[in-house]
C-alpha positions as CSV (number, residue, x, y, z in Angstrom):
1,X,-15.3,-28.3,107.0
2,X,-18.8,-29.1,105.8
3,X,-19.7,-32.2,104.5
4,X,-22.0,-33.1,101.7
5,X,-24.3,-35.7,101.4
6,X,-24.6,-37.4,98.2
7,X,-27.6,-39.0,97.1
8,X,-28.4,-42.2,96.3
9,X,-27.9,-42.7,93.0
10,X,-31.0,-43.9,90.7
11,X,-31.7,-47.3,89.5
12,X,-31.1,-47.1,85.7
13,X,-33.4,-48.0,83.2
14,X,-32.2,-51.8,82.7
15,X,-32.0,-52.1,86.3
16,X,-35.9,-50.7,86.5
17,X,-36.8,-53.1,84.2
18,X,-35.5,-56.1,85.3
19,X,-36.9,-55.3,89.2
20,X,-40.1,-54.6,87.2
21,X,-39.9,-58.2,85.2
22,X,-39.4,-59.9,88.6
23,X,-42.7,-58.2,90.7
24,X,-44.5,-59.4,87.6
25,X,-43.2,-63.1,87.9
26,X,-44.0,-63.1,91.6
27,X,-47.5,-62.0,91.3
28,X,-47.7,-64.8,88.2
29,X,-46.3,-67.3,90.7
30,X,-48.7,-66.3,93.4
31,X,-51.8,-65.9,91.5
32,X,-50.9,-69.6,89.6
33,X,-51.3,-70.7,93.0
34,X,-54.1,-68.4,94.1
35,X,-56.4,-69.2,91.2
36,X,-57.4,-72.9,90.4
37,X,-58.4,-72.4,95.0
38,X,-60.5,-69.1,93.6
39,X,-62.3,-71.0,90.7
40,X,-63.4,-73.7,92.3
41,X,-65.0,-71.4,94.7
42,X,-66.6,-68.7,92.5
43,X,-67.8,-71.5,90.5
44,X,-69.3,-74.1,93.0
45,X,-69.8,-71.1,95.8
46,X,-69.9,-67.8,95.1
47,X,-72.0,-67.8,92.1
48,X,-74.8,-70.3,93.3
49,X,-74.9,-67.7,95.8
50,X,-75.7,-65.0,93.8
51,X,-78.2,-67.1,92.3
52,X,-79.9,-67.7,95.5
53,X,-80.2,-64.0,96.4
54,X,-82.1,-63.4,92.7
55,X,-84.2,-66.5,92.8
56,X,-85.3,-65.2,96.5
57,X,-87.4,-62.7,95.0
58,X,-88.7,-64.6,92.0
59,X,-91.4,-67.5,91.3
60,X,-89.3,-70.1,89.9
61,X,-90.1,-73.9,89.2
62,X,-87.0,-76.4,87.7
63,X,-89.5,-76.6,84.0
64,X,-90.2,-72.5,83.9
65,X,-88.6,-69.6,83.8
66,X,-88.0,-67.3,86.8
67,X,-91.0,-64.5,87.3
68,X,-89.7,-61.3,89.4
69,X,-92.2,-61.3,92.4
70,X,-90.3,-58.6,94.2
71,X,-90.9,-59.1,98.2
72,X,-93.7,-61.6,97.5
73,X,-92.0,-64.5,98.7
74,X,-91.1,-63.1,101.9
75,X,-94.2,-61.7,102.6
76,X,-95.6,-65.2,102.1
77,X,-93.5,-66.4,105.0
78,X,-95.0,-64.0,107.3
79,X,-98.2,-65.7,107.3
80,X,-96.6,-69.2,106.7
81,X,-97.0,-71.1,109.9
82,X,-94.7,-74.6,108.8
83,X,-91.7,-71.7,108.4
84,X,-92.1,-70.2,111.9
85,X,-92.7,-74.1,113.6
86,X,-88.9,-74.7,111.4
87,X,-87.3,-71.9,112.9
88,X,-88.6,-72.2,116.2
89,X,-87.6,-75.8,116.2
90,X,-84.2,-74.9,114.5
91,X,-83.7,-72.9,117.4
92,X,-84.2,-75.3,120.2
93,X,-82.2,-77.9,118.4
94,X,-79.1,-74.9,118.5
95,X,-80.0,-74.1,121.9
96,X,-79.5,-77.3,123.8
97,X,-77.4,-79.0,121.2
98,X,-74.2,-76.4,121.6
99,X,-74.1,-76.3,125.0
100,X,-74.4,-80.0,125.3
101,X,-71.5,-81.0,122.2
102,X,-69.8,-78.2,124.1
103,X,-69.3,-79.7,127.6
104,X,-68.9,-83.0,126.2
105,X,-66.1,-82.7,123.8
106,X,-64.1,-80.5,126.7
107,X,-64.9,-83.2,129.2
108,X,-63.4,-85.7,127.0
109,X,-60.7,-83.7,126.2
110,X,-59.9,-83.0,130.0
111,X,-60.1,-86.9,130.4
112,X,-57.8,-87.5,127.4
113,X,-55.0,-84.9,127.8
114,X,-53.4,-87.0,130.1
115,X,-50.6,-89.7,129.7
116,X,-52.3,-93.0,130.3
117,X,-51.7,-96.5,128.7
118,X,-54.1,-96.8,125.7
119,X,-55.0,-93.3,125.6
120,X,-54.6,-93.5,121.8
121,X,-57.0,-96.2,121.7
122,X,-59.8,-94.1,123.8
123,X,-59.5,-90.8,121.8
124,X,-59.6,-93.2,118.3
125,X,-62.8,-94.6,119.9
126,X,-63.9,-90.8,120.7
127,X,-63.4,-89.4,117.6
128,X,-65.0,-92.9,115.4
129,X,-68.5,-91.7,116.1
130,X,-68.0,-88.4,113.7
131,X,-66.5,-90.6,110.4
132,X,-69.2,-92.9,110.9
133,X,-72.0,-93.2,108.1
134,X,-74.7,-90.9,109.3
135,X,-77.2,-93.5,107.5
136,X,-75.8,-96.2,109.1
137,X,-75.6,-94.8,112.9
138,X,-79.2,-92.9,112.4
139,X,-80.4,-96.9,111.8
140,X,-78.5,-98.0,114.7
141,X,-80.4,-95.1,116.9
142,X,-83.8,-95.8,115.4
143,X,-83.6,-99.0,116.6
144,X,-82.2,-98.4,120.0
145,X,-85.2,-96.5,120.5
146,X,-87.8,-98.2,118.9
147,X,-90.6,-97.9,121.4
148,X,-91.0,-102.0,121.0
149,X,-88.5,-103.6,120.9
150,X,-85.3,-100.8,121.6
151,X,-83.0,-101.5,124.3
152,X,-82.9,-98.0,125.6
153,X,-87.0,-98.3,126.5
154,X,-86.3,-101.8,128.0
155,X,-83.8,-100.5,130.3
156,X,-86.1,-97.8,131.2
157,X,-89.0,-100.6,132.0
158,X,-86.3,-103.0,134.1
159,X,-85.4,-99.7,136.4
160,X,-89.0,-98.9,137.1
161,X,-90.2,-96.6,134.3
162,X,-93.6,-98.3,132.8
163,X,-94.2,-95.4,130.4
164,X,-90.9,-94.8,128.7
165,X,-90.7,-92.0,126.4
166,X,-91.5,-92.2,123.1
167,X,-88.6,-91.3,121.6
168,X,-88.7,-90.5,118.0
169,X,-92.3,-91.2,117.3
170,X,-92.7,-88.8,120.5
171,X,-94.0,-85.2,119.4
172,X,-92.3,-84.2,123.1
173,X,-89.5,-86.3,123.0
174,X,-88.4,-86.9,119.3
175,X,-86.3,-83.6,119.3
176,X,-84.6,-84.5,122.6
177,X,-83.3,-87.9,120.6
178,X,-82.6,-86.2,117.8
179,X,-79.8,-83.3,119.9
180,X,-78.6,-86.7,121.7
181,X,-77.4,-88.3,118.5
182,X,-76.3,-85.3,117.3
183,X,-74.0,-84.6,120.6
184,X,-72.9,-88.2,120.8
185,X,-71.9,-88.0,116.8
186,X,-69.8,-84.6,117.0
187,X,-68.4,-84.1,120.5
188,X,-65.4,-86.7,119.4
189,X,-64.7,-83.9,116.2
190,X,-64.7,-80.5,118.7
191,X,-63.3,-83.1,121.5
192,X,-59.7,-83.3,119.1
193,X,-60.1,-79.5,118.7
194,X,-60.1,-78.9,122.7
195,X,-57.5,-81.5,122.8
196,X,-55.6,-79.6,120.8
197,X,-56.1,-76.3,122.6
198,X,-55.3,-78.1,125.8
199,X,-51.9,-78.9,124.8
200,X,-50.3,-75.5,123.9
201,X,-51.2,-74.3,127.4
202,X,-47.9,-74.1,129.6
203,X,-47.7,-76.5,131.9
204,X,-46.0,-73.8,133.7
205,X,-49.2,-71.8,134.6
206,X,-50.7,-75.1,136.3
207,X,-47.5,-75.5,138.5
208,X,-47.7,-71.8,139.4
209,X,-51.3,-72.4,140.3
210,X,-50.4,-75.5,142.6
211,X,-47.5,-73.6,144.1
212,X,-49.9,-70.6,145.2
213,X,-52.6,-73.2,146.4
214,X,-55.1,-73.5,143.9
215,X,-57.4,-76.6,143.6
216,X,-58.1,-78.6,140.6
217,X,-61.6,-76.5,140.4
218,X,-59.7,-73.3,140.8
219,X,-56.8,-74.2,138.2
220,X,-59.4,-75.1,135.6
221,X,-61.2,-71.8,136.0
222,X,-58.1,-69.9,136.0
223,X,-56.0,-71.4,133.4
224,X,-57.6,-73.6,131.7
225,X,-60.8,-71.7,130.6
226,X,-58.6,-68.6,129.8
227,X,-56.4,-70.1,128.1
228,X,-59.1,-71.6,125.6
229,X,-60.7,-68.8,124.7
230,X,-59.8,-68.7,121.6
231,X,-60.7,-72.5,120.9
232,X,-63.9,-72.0,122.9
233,X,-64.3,-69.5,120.2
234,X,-63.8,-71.8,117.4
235,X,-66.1,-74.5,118.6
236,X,-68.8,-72.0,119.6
237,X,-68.9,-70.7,115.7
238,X,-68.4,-73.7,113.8
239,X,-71.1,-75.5,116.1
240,X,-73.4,-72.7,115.9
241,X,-73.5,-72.7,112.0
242,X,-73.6,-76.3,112.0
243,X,-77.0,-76.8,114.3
244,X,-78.4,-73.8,112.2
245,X,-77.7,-76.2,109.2
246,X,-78.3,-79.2,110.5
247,X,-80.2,-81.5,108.2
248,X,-79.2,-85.1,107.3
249,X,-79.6,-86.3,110.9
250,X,-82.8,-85.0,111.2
251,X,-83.7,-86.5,107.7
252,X,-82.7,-89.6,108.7
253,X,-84.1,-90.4,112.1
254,X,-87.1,-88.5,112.1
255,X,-87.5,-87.0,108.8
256,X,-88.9,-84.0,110.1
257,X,-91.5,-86.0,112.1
258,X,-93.9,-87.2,114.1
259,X,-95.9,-84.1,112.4
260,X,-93.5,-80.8,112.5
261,X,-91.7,-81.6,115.7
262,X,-88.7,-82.0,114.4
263,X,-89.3,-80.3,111.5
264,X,-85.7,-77.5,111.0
265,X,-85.1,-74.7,108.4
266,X,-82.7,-76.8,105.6
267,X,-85.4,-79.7,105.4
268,X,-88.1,-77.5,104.8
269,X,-86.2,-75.5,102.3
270,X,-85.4,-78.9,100.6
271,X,-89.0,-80.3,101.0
272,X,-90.1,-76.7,99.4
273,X,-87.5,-77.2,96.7
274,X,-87.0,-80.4,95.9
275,X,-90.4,-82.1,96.8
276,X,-92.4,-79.3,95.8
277,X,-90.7,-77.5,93.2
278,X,-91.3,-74.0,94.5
279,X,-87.1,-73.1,94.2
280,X,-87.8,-69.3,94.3
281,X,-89.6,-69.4,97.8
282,X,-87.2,-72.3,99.0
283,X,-84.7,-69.8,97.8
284,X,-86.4,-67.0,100.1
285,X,-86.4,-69.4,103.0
286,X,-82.5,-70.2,102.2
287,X,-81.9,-66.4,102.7
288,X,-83.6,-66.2,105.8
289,X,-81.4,-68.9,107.0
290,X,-78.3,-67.4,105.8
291,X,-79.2,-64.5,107.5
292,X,-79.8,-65.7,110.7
293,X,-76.2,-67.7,110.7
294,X,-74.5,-64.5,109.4
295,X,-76.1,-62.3,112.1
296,X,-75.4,-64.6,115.0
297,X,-71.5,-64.8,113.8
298,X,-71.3,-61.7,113.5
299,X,-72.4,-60.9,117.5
300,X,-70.4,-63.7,118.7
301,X,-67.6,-62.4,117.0
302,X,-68.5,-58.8,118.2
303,X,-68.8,-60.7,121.9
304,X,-65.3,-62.3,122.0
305,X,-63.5,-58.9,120.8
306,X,-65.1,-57.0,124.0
307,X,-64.0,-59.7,125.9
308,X,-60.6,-60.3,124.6
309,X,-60.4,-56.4,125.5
């Protein structure tokens, strides 16, 4: 005897409505939440950035009104040479300064992740460096290494050294200060991050390491830098788009000086903008930065999907 199938009988109307009513309220309910988050940033984010793109190919001062100069601007920083000394120095400041924040803030993490009386204390002290006024601790380092009177010269003297560097009145030396104040002041920040990183790896995977006979050497290679790849990930962004923008350390210590050696790409777009007045080429050089952080992201992030292949 054959059997039939009956269909499923159709929602009526009321029923239509009322499942209709309740999508509605749910996407109310999640756009209440999404929005005053999404105004906040077109306002304060998005749209200055859309400003910037337009005032990059204009002649704009702060008491006129912006002139379309097409490519003009960016033609201008072919044959500006202060623009290629800021990128080039921009770059040697990211160069040394992620590599050195980098092992740093993991070698204080490997100290830290271990249970110890007063560890607290030790990551607390870590970490204080980063919340620190940045005006108060660039003082602090432009004393230490006043060429004078600053300790870290007179230490320097006492071992044997008579001609200390200069520091940071030291055209060779003043950007070397400037990546070691920079490391000391953001490996405690990254350090939590690693710290963090280091405790979701099984501890599991380091007794199976010790049970097949694998060193301390060997268990970090094999577990411990695997496992953080995806932290080492973080850090290597995040640090990457922060030396690209760094700015207010730089300001402080050196203030771009002695001459252009410390001179970076956000303090001459401010000196162009702000000190000058010239916001439509500032706004050109701003783009150029942008552009260089996006493109760099965009490979590393290219780099860690081949490798997490």
């Amino acid at each position: 005897m054959a059997t039939t199938i009956e269909a499923p009988a159709r929602p009526t109307r009321p029923a239509r409505r009322r499942r209709s009513r309740q999508v509605w309220r749910n996407t109310a309910v999640g756009w209440s939440f999404l929005l005053p988050n999404f105004i906040g940033f077109a306002v304060l984010t998005l749209a200055p950035v859309l400003v910037l793109f337009y005032l990059a190919f204009t002649d704009w001062n702060v008491f006129g009104v912006a002139k379309w100069t097409g490519l003009a601007n960016f033609q201008r920083l072919i044959h500006d040479q202060s623009f290629w000394t800021a990128l080039e120095n921009t770059l040697y400041y990211t160069a040394l300064h992620i590599p050195l924040t980098m092992g740093a803030a993991l070698g204080l993490a490997l100290l830290l992740n271990r249970k110890l009386r007063g560890v607290a204390f030790f990551r607390t002290v870590a970490f204080f460096p980063y919340i620190t006024s940045i005006v108060a601790a660039a003082q602090v380092w432009n004393m230490l290494f006043s060429p004078q009177y600053g300790p870290v010269d007179a230490v320097l003297r006492v071992v044997g050294i008579s001609h200390p560097p200069g520091w940071t009145v030291s055209t060779t030396w003043s950007m070397p200060a400037v990546i070691l104040v920079g490391t000391w002041r953001e490996m405690g920040y990254y350090m939590l991050i690693f710290l963090a990183g280091l405790q979701t790896i099984p501890a599991q995977l380091y007794e199976a390491a010790r049970v097949d006979g694998a060193n301390a050497w060997q268990r970090f290679r094999a577990v411990t830098v695997p496992s953080l790849r995806p932290t080492t990930f973080f850090v290597t962004v995040m640090l990457t788009i922060g030396s690209f923008k760094v700015f207010d350390l730089i300001l402080l210590l050196t203030n771009g000086g002695p001459g252009q050696s410390t001179l970076v790409l956000s303090q001459y777009i401010y000196q162009t903008g702000f000190q000058e007045n010239h916001f439509g080429y500032a706004s050109a050089i701003s783009v150029v930065l942008f552009v260089l952080c996006f493109v760099v992201t965009i490979v590393q992030f290219l780099v860690n999907k081949r490798r997490s292949v």
